[in-house]
C-alpha positions, -999 to +999 in steps of 0.1 A: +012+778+139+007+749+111+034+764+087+059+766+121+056+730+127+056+720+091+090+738+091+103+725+128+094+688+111+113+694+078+145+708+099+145+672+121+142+652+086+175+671+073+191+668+106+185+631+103+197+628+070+230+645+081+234+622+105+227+597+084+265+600+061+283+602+089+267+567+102+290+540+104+277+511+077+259+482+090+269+447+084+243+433+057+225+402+074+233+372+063+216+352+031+204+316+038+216+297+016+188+273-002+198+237+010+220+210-008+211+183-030+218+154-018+234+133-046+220+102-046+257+082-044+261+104-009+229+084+006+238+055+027+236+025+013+204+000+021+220-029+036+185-048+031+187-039-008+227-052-005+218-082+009+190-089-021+222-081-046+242-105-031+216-132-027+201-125-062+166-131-052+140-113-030+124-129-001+088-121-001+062-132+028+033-137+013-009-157+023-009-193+025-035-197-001-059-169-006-078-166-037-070-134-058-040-124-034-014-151-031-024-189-040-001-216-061-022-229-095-026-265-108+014-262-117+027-243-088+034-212-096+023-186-076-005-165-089-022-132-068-029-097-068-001-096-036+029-121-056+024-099-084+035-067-063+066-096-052+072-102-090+070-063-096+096-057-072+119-086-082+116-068-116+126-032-102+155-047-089+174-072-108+150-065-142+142-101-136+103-107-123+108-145-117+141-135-091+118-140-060+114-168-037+078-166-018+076-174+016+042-184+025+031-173+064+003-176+086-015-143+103+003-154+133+038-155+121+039-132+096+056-103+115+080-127+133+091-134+098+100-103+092+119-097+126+138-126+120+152-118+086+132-144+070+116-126+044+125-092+027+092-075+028+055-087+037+030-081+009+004-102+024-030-088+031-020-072+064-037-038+079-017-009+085-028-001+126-013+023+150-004-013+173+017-023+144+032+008+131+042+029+163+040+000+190+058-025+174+075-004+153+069-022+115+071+005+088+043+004+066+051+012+029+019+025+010-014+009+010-022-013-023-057-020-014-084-002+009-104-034+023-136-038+052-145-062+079-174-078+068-198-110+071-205-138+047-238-158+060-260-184+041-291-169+016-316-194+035-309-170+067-323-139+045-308-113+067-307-074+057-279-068+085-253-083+108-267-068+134-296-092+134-270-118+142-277-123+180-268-153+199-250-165+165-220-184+160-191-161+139-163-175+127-130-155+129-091-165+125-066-157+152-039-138+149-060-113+131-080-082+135-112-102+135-123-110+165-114-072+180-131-062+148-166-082+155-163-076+191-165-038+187-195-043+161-220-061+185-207-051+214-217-010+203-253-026+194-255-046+223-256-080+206-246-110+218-226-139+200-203-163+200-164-161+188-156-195+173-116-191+168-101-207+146-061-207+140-062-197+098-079-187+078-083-220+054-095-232+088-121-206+097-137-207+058-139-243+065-158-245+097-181-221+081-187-246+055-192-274+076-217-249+092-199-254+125-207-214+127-233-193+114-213-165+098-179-162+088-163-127+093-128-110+079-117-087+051-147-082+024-118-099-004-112-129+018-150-137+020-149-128-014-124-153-022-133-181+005-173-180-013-155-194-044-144-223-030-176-231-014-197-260-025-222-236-032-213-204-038-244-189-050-259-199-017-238-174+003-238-139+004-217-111+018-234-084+038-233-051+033-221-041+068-184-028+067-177-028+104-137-016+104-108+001+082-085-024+069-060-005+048-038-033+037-006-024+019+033-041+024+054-035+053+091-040+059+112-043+096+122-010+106+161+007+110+166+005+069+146+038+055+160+033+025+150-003+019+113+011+027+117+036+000+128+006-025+092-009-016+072+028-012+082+034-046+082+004-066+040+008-057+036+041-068+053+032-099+029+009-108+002+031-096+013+060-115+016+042-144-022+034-145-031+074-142-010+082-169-022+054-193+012+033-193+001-003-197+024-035-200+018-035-238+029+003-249+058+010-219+085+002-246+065+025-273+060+052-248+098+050-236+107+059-272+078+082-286+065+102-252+075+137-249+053+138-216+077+147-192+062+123-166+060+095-184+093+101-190+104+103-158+086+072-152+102+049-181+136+056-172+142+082-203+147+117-184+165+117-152+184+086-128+155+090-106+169+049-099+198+058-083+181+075-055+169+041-041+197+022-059+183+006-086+187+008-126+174+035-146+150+015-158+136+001-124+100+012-129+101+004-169+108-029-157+085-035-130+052-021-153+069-047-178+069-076-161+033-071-147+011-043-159+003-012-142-024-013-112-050-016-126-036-043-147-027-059-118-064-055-100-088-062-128-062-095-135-060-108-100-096-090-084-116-077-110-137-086-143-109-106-152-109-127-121-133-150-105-137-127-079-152-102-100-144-074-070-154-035-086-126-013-082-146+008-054-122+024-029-095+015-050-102+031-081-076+060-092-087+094-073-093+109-108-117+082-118-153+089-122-162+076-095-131+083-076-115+063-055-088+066-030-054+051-051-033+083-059+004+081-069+031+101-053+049+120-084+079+108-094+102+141-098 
């Protein structure tokens, strides 16, 4: 019985196979083909990045007068962590870092600016929200520093916690995140206190000072910054609650991708350049003796990776030029070099030891 079936099975296979040449042939299915490159003189022109040309200056939005962000020094010039980013831009773009004009806007006008035309691009210590990116629609380029709400009081009070702050008087600017900020903070710990509003700033730093409030709360670098000023500075002391996320990084109007990819960029070149050791002083050596192929990339020498967002070859050799690499442009503005004397926390490189959370996108 098993050698019948074994036979009955090998006479269906032959069968099959007979059938098999007389088959008519089957149309082969179609290959997909891999997709196009997309040359970068095929991509639509930025008519934000036109405009610039024409003008021959960028429009940058930028603090008031913030310590270690955006300020003006004894002879007017703008100095800052945030004009530097403006300067490194102007660089990218006409290889000049001095082609920028600064607009300097309050927290309550600094979006309106950018509606309005007034102003190219914001780099001025604003969060990147949900509100402000899919509600009102303002396209958020990167994040150049990872900031915290937090609390500056006076020593004398010799508190271990903002939460011990009840019945206090906190001052907060409009316009900003503040007041939601310190409002979710004591309401979750059932804590009462008192808002004093005040419309900057400037304005809020000084009320504090005047000790019209008891505590002064916004972004850990402002209180930072607004304690240097103070008559006293070694009398005041920030706390080490962190009560909110404020990821603050530059942001452009939306309907001109292509303008955002001028400013997404022109940050991760500078941020990139830090990881792989290009500084302000050895970009022109490296350009010429580097046979890493990402450094390369980088400085201009292998690839037009500039023509993709219509700039020079040399857009990124020129930015890290004109004002170092990121960390250059932190330890300068924030850092050991500064009077601010911020460490690097959050915003160290991811591959730091300790790591933080800046990581540039490759260039490639």
């Amino acid at each position: 019985m098993r050698f019948s079936m074994i036979g009955a099975m090998a006479a269906l296979l032959t069968g099959l196979a007979a059938c098999g040449q007389n088959a008519p042939e089957t149309t082969p299915a179609p290959k997909i083909a891999p997709s196009e490159t997309v040359e970068a003189s095929e991509l639509p022109e930025s008519p934000t990045l036109a405009a610039i040309k024409r003008r021959g200056r960028l429009n940058c939005g930028v603090h008031q007068g913030l310590v270690g962000f955006a300020y003006t020094d004894n002879r007017g010039q703008w100095r800052g962590f945030d004009a530097d980013f403006c300067r490194a831009m102007a660089a990218a773009i006409f290889g000049d870092a001095e082609a920028v004009r600064f607009v300097p806007l309050t927290a309550a006008d600094r979006f309106a600016a950018l509606n309005d035309g007034r102003i190219d691009v914001l780099w001025r210590n604003s969060s990147w929200t949900m509100s402000r990116d899919a509600g009102e629609g303002f396209v958020f380029a990167g994040v150049n520093y990872y900031d915290g709400q937090g609390f500056l009081v006076r020593r004398s009070l010799n508190l271990a916690s903002a939460a011990e702050l009840n019945g206090a008087r906190v001052c907060v600017q409009a316009g900003s995140n503040a007041q939601a900020n310190a409002d979710d903070f004591f309401r979750s710990r059932g804590v009462a206190y008192r808002p004093v509003v005040l419309a900057t700033e400037e304005a809020a730093r000084d009320a504090y000072g005047r000790e019209d409030c008891d505590a002064f709360s916004a972004d850990i670098s402002a209180l930072a910054a607004a304690r240097t000023v103070l008559s006293n500075p070694q009398e005041h002391v920030i706390l080490s609650d962190v009560v909110s996320k404020e990821p603050l990084g530059p942001a452009v109007k939306p309907g001109d991708d292509r303008w955002a990819a001028v400013v997404r960029w022109t940050l991760n070149a500078v941020i990139l350049a830090e990881e792989l050791g290009v500084t302000r002083e050895n970009a022109e050596a490296l350009a010429k003796e580097s046979r890493d192929p990402r450094v390369r990339r980088l400085l201009g020498v292998e690839g037009d990776y500039g023509a993709m967002a219509g700039l020079s070859k040399t857009w990124a050799f020129d930015a890290i030029r004109a004002t170092g690499n990121y960390g250059q442009i932190f330890d300068r503005n924030l850092g050991s070099q500064s009077p601010l004397d911020l460490a690097r926390g959050l915003n160290a490189q991811w591959n730091a030891r300790p790591g933080g959370l800046i990581y540039g996108l490759p260039i490639r």
